[in-house]
Structures are given as C-alpha cells and as structure tokens.
C-alpha positions as CSV (number, residue, x, y, z in Angstrom):
1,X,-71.1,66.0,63.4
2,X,-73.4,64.5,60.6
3,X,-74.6,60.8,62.0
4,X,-74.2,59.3,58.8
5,X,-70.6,61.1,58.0
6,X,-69.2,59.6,61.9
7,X,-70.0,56.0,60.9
8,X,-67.9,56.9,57.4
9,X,-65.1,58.4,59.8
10,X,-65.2,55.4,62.0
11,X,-65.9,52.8,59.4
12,X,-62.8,54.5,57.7
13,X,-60.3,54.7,60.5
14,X,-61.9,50.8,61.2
15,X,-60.8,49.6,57.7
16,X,-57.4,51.7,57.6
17,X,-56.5,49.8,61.0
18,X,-57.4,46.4,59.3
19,X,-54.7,46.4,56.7
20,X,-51.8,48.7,58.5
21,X,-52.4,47.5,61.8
22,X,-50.0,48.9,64.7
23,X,-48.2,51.2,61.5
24,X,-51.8,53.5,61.7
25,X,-50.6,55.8,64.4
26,X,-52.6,58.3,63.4
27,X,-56.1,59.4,61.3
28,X,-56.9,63.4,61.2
29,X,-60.4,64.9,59.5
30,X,-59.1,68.0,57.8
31,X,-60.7,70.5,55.4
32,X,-64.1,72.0,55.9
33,X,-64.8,69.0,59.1
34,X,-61.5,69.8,61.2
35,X,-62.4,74.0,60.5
36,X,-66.3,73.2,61.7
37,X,-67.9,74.0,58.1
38,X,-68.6,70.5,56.8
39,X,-72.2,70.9,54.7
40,X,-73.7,67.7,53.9
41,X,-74.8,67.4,50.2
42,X,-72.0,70.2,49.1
43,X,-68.5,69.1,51.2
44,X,-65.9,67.0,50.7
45,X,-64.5,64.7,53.3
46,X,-60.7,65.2,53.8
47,X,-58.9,62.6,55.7
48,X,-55.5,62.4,56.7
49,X,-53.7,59.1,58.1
50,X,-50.5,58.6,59.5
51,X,-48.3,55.1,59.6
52,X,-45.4,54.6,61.3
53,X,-42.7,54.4,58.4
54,X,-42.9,54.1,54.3
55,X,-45.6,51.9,52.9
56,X,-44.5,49.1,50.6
57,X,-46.6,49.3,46.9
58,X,-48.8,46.3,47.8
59,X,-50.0,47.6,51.2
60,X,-50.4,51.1,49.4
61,X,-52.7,49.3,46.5
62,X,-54.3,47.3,49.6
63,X,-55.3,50.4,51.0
64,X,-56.9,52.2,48.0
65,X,-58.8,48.8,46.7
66,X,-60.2,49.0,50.8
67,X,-61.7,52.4,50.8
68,X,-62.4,53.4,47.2
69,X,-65.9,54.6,46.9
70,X,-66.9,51.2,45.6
71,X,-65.8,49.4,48.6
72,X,-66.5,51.9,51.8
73,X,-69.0,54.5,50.2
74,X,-68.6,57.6,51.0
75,X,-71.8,59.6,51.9
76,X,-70.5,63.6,50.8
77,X,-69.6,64.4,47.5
78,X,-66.5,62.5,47.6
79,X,-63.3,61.4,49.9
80,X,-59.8,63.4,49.6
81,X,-57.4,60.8,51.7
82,X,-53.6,61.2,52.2
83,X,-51.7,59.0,54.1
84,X,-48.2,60.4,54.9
85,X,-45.4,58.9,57.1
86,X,-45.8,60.6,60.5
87,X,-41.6,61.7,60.4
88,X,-42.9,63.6,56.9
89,X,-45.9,65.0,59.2
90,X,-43.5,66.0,61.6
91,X,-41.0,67.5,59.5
92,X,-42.4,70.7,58.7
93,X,-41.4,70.4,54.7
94,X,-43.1,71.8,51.8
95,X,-42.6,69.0,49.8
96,X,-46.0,66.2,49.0
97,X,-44.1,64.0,50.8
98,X,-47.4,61.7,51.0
99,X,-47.5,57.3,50.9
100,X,-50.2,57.5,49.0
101,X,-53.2,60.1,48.0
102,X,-56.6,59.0,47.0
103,X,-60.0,61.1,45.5
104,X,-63.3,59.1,45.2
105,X,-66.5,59.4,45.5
106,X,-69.9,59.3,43.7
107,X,-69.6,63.3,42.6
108,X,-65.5,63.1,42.5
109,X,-63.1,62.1,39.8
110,X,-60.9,58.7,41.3
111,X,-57.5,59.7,41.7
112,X,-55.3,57.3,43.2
113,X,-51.4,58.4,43.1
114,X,-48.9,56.1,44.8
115,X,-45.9,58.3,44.9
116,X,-45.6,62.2,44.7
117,X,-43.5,61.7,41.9
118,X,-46.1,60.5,39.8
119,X,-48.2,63.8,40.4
120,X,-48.5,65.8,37.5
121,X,-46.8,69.2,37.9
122,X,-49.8,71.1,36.6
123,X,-52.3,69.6,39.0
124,X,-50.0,71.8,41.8
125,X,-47.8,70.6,44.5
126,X,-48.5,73.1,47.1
127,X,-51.5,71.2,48.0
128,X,-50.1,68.9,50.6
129,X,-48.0,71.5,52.7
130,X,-51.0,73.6,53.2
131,X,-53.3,71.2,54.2
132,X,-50.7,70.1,57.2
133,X,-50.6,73.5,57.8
134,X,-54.2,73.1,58.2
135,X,-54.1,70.3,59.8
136,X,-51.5,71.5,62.1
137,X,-54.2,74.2,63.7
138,X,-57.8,72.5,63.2
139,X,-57.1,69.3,62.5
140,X,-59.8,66.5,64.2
141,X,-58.5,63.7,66.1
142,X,-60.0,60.7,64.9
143,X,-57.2,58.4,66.3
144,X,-54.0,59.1,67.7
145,X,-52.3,62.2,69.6
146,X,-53.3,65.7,68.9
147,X,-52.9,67.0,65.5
148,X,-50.6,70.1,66.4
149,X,-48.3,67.4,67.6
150,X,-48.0,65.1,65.2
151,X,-48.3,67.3,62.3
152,X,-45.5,70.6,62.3
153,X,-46.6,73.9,60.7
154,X,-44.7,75.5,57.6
155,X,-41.7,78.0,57.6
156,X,-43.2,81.4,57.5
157,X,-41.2,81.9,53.7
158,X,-42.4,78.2,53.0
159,X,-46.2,79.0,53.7
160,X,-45.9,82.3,51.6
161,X,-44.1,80.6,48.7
162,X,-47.1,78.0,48.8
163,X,-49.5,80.8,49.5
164,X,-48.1,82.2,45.6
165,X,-48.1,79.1,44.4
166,X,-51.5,78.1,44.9
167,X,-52.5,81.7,43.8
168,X,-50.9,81.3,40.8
169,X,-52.5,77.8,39.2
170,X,-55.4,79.2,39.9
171,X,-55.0,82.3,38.2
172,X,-53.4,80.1,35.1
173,X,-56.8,78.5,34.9
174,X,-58.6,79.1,31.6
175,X,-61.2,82.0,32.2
176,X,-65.3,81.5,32.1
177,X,-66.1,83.4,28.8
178,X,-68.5,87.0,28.6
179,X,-69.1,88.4,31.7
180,X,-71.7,86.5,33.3
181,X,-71.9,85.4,37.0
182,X,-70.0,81.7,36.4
183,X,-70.2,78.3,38.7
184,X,-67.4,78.2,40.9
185,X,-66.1,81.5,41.1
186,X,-67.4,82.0,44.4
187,X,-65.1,79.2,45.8
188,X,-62.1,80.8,43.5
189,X,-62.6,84.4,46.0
190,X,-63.0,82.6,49.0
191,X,-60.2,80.4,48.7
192,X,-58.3,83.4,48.1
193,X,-59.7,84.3,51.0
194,X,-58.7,82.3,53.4
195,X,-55.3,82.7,51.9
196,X,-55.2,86.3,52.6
197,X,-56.8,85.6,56.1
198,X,-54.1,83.1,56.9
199,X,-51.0,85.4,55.6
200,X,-52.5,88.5,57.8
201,X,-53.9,87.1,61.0
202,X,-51.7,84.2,60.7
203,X,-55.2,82.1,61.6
204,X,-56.8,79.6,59.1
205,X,-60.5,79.4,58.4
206,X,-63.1,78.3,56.6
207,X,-64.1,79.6,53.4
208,X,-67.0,81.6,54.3
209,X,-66.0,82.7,57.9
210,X,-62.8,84.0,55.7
211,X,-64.3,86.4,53.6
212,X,-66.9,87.5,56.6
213,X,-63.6,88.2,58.1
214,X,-62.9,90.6,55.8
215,X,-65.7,92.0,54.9
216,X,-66.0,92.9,59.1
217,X,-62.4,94.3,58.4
218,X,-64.2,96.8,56.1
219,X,-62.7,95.5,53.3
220,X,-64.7,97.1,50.0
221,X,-64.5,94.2,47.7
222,X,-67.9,93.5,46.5
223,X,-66.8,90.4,45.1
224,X,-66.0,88.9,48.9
225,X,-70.0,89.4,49.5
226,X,-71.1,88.3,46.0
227,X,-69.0,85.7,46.7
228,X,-70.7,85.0,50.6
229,X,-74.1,85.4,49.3
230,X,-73.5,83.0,46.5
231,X,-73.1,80.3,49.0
232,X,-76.6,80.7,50.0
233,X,-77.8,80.2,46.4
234,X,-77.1,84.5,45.4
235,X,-75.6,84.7,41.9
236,X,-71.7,84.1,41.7
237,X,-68.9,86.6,40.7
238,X,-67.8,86.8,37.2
239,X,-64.8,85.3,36.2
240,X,-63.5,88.5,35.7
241,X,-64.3,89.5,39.2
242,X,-62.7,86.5,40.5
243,X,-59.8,87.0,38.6
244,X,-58.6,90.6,39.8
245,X,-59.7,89.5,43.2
246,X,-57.3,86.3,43.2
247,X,-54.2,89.0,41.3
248,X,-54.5,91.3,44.1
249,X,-54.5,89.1,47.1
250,X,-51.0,87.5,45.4
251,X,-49.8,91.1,45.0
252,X,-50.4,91.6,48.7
253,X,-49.0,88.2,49.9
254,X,-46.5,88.4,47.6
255,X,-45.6,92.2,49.3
C-alpha cells in the first residue's frame, strides 16, 4: 500500500477511535483498496466503519467536523466514508441503512448526510448494499474481525434488483452530445463491467480486471477494450457506445 495513503488509513481509524471510543468495533477499506486497484493521483479512498449501536446527532456531527478534508486531509482525490451500525452490517438488507455518510476531499464535492432519509432519491440508494456486498468479499481489515464476518452478503434477488437499479441511474444520466470519445465513459462500461462480472461469476472485481475478464471470455465488445485502453490514457468510448453497452448488460442481468 501507498506510504502516504497507510498513515491517512491509520490516522483515520486513530481519529474515529478518539470520539466513538469502545462503540468503533470495526473500520474496513473498500472500493478500489480492499479489490487491490487503488491508483494514487486517480482513486478514491473508500472507508467503512462500524460502531456498536445507533449514533446520537452530536457524535455523528463530531465525527464529520474530525475527518473532513479540512481537518484529516486526505492525500487521493477524495474520502467516501460510511459508518453503519455493525447489526445493519450484519443484516444482509438492501436498505442504506448507514449512521452517517461523508464525501470530501480536495478533488470531491463534500457530502455529509446524517440519516438515509435525507438522501435524495435521485442520487441512488443501491449504493450502500453493493458496497457491503463488496465489502463482504474484499474488504481490508483496518480494525476489527474479518470483513466477511462482520459484514453479510445480499440475497441473490436483492443483489440483482440493485444490480438494475444501479444500471438504470446511470442509463437515466443525460448523454455527452455528438459522437465523440467523452470523459468518463470509460468508467460508465467498466462499471458495468464489474456488474456483469459479479451477476455471472458471482466474483467482484475491480474495474479494469472486470472487463479483461471479459474480454479473455471472448467477449466482442470493442467498447470493453476502448474502455481498458482508455485507462492508460487511449481515447474513451462515445457516449453512445457506453450507452448500448450499459442497456445490454441490464438486459442480460435483468434475464
């Protein structure tokens, strides 16, 4: 791991400890660090921490105003951070479920929610249920017992309903105009991707090692290897491209 982005991860887990005390049972590195594809300079850092029950307000607000960017900087692009009680972690819902959720970062919009109610419905709620599921398999151990125990997979209809979900919001998104190669496409194909990977082979993976998947799998997509190769500075798909790509891996998931 990245020298500078273990002293964030301990710094972090450090700080967390300071204002829950013995209620921090737990603290996970998810995303692209738990699935061995963190890139310094391009990843996000996603944490996950777990306390032992619900969180009043004031300890929630404690814990944002402690490791906001401004506070504990953050050294990639930005911080992702949920903290969920550890019976929600257990439980195996769909649901948010989460104490609180925090963005920030130098390169991230801040987004502090306090209660999954207060998420807006078009920012997606299937989010949090797939990133246990993640966390579930790959997630790193940063404190506490091993993340297939303390955090409980999806029901197999559950994971494909969130599978759809996520599928579909990005599908609703508004498409880059003319048909150019456009910024961000390639992480729209891969994340698809990894969806498709996940529903088959029931295995989650990184972006990239997704589509190479794939694409060993003889899949014919050119987009999956525009999509690869823009990763290592190639042009990206066409919004277009990304778009029939993303329809027809929620056609197949959807069966």
């Amino acid at each position: 791991m990245d020298s500078d982005l273990r002293r964030y991860l301990d710094d972090l887990v450090s700080t967390a400890r300071d204002v829950l005390g013995a209620d921090l049972v737990g603290a996970y590195a998810a995303g692209s660090v738990g699935l061995g594809a963190y890139q310094p300079g391009r990843s996000d850092v996603d944490v996950a921490l777990l306390s032992a029950g619900p969180l009043t307000r004031t300890v929630k607000q404690t814990l944002v105003a402690r490791l906001r960017h401004d506070a504990l900087p953050c050294p990639a692009r930005g911080l992702e951070l949920v903290v969920y009680d550890r019976a929600v972690a257990a439980s195996g819902t769909p649901d948010p479920g989460f104490e609180v959720e925090l963005n920030t970062g130098a390169a991230m919009p801040f987004r502090r929610t306090l209660d999954p109610a207060d998420r807006p419905v078009t920012d997606g709620r299937f989010w949090y249920g797939l990133d246990r599921s993640i966390l579930h398999q790959s997630g790193l151990p940063l404190l506490g017992p091993p993340a297939g125990e303390a955090f409980a997979d999806l029901a197999p209809a559950d994971l494909r309903r969130l599978l759809i979900e996520a599928l579909s919001w990005w599908l609703a998104l508004p498409t880059p105009p003319a048909d150019q190669p456009a910024p961000g496409t390639e992480d729209a194909v891969l994340g698809a991707c990894r969806s498709l990977v996940r529903h088959r082979d029931g295995v989650w993976l990184a972006k990239v090692a997704a589509g190479q998947r794939l694409l060993d799998a003889d899949d014919r997509a050119e987009v999956i290897r525009q999509a690869v190769a823009a990763r290592h500075g190639g042009p990206p798909p066409t919004g277009a491209q990304a778009r029939a790509f993303q329809q027809r891996v929620r056609d197949e998931i959807a069966g």
